[in-house]
Backbone as CSV, one residue per row, in Angstrom:
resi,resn,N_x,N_y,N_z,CA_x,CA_y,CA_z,C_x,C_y,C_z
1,UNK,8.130,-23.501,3.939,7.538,-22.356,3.274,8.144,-22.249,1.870
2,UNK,7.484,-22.004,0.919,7.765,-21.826,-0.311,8.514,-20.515,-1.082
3,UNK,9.276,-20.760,-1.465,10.560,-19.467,-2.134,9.671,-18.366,-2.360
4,UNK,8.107,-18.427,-3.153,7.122,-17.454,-3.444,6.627,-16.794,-2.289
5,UNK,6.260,-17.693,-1.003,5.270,-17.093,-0.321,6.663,-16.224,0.779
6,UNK,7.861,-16.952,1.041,9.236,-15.778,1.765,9.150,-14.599,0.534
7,UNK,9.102,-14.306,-0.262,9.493,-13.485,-1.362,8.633,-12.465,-0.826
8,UNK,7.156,-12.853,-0.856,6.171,-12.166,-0.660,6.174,-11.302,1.307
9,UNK,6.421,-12.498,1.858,6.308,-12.729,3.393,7.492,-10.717,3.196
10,UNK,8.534,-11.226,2.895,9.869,-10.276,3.091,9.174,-8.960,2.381
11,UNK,8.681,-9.129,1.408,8.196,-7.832,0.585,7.392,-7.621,1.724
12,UNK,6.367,-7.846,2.318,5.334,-7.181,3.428,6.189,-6.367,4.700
13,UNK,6.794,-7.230,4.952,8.026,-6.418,5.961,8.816,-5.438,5.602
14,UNK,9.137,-5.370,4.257,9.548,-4.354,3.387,8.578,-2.658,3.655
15,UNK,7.184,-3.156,3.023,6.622,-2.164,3.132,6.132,-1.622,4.593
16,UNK,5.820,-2.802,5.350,5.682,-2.185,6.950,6.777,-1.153,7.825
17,UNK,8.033,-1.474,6.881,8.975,-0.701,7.862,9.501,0.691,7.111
18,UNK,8.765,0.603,5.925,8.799,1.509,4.934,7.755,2.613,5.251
19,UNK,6.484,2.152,5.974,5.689,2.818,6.656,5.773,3.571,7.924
20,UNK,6.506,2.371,8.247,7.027,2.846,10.050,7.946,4.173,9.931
21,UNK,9.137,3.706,9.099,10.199,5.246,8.940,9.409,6.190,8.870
22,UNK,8.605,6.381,7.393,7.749,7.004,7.260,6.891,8.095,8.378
23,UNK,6.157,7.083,9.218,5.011,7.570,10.691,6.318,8.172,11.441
24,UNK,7.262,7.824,11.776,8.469,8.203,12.481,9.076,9.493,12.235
25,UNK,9.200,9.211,11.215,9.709,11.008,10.083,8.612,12.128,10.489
26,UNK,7.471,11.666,10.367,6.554,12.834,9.807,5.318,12.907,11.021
27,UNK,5.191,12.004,11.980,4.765,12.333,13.407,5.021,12.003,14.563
28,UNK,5.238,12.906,15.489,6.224,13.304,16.412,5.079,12.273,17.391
29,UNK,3.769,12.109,17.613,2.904,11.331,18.147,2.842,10.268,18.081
30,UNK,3.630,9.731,16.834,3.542,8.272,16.602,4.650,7.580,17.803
31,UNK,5.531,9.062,17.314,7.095,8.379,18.095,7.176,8.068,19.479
32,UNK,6.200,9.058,20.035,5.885,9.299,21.654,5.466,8.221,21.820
33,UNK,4.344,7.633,21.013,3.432,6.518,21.149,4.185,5.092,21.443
34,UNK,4.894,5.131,20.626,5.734,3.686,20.372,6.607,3.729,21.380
35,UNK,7.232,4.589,22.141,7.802,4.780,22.989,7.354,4.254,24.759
36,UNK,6.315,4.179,24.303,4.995,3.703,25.400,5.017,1.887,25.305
37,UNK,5.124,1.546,23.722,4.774,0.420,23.969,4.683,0.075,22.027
38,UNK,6.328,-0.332,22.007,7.078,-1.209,20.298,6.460,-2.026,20.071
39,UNK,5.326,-2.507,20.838,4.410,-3.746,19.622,3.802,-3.111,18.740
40,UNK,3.107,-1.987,19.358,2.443,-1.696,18.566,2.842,-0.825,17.257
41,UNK,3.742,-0.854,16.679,4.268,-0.529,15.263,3.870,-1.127,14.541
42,UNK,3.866,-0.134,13.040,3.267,-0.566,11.902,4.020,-2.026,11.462
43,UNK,3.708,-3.423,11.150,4.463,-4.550,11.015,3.637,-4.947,9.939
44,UNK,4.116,-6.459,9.666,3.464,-7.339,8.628,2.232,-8.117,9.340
45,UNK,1.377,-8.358,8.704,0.463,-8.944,9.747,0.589,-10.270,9.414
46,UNK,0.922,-11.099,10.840,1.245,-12.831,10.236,0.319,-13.554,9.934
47,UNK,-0.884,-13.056,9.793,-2.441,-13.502,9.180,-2.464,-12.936,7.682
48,UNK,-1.615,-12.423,7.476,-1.401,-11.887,5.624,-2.347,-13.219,4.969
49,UNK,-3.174,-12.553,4.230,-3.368,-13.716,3.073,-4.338,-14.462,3.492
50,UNK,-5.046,-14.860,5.005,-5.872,-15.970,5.568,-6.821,-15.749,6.155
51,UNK,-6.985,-14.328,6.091,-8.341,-13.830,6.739,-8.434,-12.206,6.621
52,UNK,-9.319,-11.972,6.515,-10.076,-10.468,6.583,-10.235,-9.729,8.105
53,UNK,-9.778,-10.396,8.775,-10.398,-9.695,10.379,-9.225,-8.473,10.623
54,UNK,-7.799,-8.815,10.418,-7.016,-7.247,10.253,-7.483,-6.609,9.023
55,UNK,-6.082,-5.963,9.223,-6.322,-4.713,8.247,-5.546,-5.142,6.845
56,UNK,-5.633,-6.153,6.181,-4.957,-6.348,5.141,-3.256,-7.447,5.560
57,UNK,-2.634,-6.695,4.752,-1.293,-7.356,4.684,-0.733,-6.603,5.934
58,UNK,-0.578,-5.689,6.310,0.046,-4.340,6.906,-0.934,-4.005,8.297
59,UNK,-0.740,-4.558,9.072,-0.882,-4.064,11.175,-0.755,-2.865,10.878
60,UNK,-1.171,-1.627,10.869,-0.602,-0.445,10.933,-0.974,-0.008,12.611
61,UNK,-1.939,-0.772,13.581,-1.633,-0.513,14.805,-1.977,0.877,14.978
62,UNK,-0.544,1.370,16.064,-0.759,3.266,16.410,-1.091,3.980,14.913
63,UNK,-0.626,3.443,13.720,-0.223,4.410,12.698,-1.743,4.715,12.061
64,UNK,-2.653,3.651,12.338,-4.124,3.576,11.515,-4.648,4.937,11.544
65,UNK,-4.635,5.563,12.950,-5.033,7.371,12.927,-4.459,8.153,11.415
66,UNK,-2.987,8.322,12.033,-2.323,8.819,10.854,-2.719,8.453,9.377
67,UNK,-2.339,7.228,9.296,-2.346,6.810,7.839,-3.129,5.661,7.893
68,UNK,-4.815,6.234,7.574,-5.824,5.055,7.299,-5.987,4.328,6.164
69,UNK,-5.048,3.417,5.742,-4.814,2.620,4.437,-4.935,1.436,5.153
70,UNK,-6.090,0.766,4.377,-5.945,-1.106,4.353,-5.342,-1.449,3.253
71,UNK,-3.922,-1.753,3.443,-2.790,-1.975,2.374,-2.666,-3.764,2.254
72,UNK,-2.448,-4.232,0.942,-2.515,-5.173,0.321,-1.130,-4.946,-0.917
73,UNK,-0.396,-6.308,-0.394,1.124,-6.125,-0.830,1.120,-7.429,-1.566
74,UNK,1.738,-6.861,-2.775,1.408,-7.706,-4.101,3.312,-7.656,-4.998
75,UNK,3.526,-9.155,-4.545,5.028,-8.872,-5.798,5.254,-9.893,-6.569
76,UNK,5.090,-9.531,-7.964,4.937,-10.173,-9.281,6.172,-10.063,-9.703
77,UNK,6.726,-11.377,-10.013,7.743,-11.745,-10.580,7.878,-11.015,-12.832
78,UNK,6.911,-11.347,-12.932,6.705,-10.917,-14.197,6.352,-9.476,-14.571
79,UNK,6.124,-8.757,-13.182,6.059,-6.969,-13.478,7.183,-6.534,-14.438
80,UNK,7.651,-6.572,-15.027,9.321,-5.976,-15.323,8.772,-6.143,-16.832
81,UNK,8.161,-7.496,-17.285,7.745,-7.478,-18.608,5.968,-6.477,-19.375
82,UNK,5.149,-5.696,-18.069,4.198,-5.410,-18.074,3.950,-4.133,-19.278
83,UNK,3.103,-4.096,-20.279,3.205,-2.772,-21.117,1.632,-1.902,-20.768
84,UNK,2.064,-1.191,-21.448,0.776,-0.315,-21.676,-0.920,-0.723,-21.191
85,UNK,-1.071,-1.587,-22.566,-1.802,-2.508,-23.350,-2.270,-3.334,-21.702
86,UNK,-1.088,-3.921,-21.065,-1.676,-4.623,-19.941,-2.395,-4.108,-18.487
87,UNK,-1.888,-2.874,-18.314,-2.020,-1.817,-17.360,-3.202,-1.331,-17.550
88,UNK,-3.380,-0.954,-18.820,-5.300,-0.738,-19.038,-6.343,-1.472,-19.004
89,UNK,-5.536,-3.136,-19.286,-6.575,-3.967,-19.412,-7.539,-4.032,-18.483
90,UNK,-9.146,-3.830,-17.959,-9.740,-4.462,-17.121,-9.623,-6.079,-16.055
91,UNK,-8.714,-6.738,-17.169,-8.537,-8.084,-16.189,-7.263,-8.353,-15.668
92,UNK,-6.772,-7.536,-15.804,-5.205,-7.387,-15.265,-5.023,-7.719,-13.594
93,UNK,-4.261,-8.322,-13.019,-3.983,-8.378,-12.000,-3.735,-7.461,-10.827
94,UNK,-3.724,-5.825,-11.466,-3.478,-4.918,-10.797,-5.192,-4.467,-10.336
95,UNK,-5.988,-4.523,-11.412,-7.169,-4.015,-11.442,-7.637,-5.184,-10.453
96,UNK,-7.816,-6.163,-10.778,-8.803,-7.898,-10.063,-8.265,-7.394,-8.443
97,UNK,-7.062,-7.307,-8.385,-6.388,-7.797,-7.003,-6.985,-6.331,-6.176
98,UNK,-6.837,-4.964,-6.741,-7.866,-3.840,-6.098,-9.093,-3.861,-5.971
99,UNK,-10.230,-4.587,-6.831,-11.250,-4.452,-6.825,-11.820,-6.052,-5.896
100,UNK,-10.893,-6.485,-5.733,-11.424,-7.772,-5.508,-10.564,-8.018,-4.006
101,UNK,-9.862,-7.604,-3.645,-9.528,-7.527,-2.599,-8.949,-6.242,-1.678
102,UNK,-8.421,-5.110,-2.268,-8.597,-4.411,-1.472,-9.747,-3.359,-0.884
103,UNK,-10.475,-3.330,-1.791,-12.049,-2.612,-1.777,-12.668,-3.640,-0.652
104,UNK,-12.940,-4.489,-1.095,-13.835,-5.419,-0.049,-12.886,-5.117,1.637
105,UNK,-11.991,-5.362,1.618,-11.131,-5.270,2.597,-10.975,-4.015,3.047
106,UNK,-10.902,-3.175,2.860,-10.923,-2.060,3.270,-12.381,-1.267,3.936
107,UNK,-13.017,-1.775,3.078,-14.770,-1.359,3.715,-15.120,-2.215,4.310
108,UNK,-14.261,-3.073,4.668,-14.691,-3.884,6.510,-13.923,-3.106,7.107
109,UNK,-13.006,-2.590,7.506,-12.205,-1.816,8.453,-12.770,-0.079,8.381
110,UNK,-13.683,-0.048,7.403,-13.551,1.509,6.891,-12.427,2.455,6.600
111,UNK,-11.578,1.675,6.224,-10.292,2.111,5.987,-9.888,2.798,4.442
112,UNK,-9.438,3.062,3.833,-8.794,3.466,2.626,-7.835,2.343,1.937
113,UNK,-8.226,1.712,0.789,-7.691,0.787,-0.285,-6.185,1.331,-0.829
114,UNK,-5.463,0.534,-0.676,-3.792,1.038,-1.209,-3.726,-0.375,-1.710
115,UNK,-3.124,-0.408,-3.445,-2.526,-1.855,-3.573,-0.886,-1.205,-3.295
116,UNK,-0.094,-1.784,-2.648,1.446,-2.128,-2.714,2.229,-2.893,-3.634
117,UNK,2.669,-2.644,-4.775,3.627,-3.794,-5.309,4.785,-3.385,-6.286
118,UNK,5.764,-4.340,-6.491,6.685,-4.282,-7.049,6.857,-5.494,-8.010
119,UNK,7.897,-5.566,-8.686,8.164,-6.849,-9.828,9.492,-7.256,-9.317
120,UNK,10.605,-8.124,-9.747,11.705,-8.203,-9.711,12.468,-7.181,-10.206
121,UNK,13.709,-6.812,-9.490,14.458,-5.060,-9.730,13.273,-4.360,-10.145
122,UNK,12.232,-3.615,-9.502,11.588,-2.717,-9.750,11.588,-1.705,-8.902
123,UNK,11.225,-0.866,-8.735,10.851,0.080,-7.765,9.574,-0.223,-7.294
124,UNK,8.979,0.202,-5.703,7.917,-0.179,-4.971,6.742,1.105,-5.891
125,UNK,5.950,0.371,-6.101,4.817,1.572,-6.252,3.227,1.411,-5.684
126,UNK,2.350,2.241,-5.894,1.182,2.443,-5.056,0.349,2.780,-5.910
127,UNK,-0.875,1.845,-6.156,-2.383,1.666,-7.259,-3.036,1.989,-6.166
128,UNK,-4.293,3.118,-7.107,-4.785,3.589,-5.839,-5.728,4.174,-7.061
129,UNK,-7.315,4.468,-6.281,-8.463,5.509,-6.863,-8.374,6.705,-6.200
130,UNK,-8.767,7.548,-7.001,-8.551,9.065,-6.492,-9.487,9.208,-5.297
131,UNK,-11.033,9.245,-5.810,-12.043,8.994,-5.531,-11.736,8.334,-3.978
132,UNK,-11.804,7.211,-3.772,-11.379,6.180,-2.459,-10.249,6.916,-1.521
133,UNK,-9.444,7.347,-2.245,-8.569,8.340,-0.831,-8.130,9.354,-1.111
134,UNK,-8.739,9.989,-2.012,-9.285,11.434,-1.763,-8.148,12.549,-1.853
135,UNK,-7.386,12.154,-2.293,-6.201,12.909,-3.212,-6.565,14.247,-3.608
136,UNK,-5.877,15.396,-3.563,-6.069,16.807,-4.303,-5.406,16.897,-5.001
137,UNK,-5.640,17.600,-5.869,-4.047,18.094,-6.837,-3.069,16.825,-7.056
138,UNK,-3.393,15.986,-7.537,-2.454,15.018,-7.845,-1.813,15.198,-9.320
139,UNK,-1.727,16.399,-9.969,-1.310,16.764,-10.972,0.112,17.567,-10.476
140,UNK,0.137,17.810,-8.878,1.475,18.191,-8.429,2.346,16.728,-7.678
141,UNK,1.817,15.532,-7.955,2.587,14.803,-7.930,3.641,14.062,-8.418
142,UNK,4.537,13.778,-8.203,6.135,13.254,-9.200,5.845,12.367,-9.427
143,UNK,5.569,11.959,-10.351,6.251,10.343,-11.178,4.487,9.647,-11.289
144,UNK,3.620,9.947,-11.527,2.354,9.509,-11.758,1.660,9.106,-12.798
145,UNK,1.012,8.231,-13.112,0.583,7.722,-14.136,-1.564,7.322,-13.929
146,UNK,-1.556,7.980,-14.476,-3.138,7.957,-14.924,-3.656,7.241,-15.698
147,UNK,-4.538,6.067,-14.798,-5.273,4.891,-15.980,-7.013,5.698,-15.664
148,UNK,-7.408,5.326,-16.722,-8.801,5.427,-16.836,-9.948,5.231,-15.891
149,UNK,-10.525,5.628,-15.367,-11.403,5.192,-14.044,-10.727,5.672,-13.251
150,UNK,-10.258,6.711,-13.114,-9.887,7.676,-11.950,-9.024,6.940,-11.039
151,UNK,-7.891,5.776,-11.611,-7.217,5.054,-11.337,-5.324,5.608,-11.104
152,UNK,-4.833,5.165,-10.106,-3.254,5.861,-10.906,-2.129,4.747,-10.365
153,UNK,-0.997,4.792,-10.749,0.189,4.639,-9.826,1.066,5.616,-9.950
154,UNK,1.675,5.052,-8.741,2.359,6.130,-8.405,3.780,4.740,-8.095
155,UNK,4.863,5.643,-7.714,6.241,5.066,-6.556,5.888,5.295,-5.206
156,UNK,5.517,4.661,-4.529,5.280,4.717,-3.789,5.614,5.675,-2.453
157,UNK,7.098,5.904,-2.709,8.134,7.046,-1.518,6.876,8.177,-2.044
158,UNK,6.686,8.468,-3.530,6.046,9.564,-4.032,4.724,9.720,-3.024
159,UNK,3.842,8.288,-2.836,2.703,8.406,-2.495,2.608,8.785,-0.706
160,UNK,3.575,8.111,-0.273,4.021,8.919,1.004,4.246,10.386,1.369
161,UNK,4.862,10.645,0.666,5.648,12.368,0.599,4.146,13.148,0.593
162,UNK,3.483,12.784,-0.584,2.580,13.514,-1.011,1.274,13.254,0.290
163,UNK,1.412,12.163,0.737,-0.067,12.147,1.846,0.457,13.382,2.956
164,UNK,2.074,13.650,3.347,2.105,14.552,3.807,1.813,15.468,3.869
165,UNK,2.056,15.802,2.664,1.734,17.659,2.043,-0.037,17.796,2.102
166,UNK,-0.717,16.635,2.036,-2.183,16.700,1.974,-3.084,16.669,3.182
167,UNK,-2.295,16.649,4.018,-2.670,16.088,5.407,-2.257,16.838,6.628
């Protein structure tokens, strides 16, 4: 296996268990659930990357009730150098990799589009349309950034916290 695709492989497990704490923290049903039967926790899906028939990068399993995101986990070595200028661009890798794979992917599952990603030393964050998962008041959210087309990121812990309070 290639240094890129473990980098990536580990980042997915990253965010699956980042999810799991998450479902764990904030429903008492999830916990009961898993308690029944630990496969079914939110994990990495080992079909990442090779097919459309799960739910993306991310099994979310029991958690899909709770938190209906078809999540797609993306880590760019070169994020750290990204400006403005690139973040708006239409052909940017943030925009291609949402519109081109988590949209399609997600409206096979009927699920809700989340991109996941980080750069080297970055913090995890969460690209997402308002519109597509249906956000309120995201003007009371911490640390947010607004691209054009009803587009945003966020940090991701942020985008968690906040599905709470909305939900």
């Amino acid at each position: 296996m290639s240094a890129k695709k473990s980098k990536g492989k580990g980042f997915e497990d990253l965010v699956a268990d980042l999810i799991n704490d998450f479902l764990l923290e904030n429903y008492p049903e999830y916990k009961e659930n898993l308690k029944l039967n630990s496969d079914l926790r939110v994990k990495r899906n080992p079909n990442s990357g090779s097919t459309d028939s799960d739910d993306g990068d991310i099994s979310l399993n029991l958690g899909k009730n709770l938190f209906p995101f078809s999540i797609e986990c993306k880590k760019w070595d070169n994020l750290g150098e990204l400006n403005l200028k690139q973040i708006l661009n239409p052909k940017m890798p943030l925009m291609v990799t949402y519109k081109l794979q988590c949209i399609p992917q997600a409206n096979i599952k009927k699920l809700k589009p989340l991109l996941v990603f980080r750069g080297n030393r970055t913090p995890i964050f969460a690209f997402f349309q308002q519109s597509r998962v249906e956000y309120k008041n995201l003007d009371k959210m911490e640390m947010l950034f607004k691209i054009p087309g009803d587009y945003y990121i966020c940090l991701f812990e942020e985008f968690l916290k906040y599905y709470v309070k909305c939900n």
